[in-house]
VMD Tcl script that draws the C-alpha trace (Angstrom):
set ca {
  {22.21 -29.81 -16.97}
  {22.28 -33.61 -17.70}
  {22.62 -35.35 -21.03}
  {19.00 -37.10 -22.20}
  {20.79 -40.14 -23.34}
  {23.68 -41.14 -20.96}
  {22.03 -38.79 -17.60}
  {25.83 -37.51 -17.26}
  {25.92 -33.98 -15.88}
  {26.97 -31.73 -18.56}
  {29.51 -27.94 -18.50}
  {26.95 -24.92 -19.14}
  {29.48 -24.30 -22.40}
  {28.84 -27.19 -23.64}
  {26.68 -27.92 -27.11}
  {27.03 -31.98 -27.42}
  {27.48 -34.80 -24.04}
  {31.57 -34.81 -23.75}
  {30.72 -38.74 -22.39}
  {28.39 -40.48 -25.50}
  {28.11 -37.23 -28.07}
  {25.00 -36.70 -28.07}
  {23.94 -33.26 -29.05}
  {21.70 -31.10 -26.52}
  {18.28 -30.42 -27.08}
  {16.78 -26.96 -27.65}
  {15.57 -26.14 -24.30}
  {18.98 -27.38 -22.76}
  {20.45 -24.42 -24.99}
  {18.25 -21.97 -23.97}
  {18.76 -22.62 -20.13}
  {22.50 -23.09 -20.78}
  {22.10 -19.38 -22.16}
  {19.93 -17.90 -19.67}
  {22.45 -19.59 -16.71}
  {25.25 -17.79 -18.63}
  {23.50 -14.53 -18.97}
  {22.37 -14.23 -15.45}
  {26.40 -15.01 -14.49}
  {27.38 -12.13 -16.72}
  {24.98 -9.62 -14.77}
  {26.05 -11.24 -11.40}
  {29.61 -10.06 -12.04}
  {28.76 -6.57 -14.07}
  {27.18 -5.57 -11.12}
  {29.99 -6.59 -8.97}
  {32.09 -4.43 -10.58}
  {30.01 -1.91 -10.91}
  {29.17 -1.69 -7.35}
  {33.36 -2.12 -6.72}
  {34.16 1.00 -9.12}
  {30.94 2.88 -7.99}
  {31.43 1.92 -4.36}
  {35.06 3.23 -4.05}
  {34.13 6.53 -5.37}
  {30.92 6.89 -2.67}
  {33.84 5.78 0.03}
  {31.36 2.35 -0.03}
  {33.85 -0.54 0.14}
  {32.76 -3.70 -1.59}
  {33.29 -6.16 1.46}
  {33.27 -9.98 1.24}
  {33.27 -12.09 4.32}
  {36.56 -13.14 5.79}
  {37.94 -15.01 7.98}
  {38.79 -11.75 9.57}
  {35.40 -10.73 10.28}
  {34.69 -13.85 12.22}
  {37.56 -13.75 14.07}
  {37.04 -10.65 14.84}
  {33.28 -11.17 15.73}
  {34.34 -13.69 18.16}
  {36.80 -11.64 20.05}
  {33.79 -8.77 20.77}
  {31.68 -11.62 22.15}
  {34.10 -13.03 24.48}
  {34.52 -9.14 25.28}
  {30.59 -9.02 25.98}
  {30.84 -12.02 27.63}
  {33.36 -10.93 29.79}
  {31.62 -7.94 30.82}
  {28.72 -9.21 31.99}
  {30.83 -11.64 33.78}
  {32.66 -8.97 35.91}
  {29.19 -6.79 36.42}
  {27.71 -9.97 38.03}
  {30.47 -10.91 40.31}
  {30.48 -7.18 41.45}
  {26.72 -7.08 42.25}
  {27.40 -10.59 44.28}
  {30.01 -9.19 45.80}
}
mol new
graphics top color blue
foreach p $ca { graphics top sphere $p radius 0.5 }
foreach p [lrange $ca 0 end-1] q [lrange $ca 1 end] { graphics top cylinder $p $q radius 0.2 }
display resetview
């Protein structure tokens, strides 16, 4: 959100512009609350799907640096591979 006066980008807490003061209009309160409620269900059903998960043996799995390393190490492997099949079928 932006403040109508100054054009300043404003928090999503935030009732009046921190830069000139101007209070925010209506609709800016109503999509500052709608932003914040859809947050709220964003992480509920993080956790839920953590505490559910666990118990299913489903593990709640956000992308690491791991997981790419890891993904390029099986496509040098593949890479490799093929590789080695060629050079035997040429030799």
């Amino acid at each position: 959100m932006y403040c109508s006066k100054c054009g300043k980008a404003l928090g999503t807490n935030s009732i009046k512009c921190p830069f000139c003061g101007t209070m925010i209009s209506n609709s800016q309160v109503k999509e500052s609350k709608q932003y914040r409620e859809k947050e709220k269900e964003l992480q509920r059903v993080k956790l839920i799907s953590e505490q559910y998960g666990q118990e299913l043996g489903i593990t709640y799995n956000e992308k690491t640096n791991e997981n790419k390393i890891l993904g390029g190490i099986i496509i040098l492997a593949v890479l490799l591979l093929i590789i080695v099949i060629v050079l035997l079928i040429i030799l």
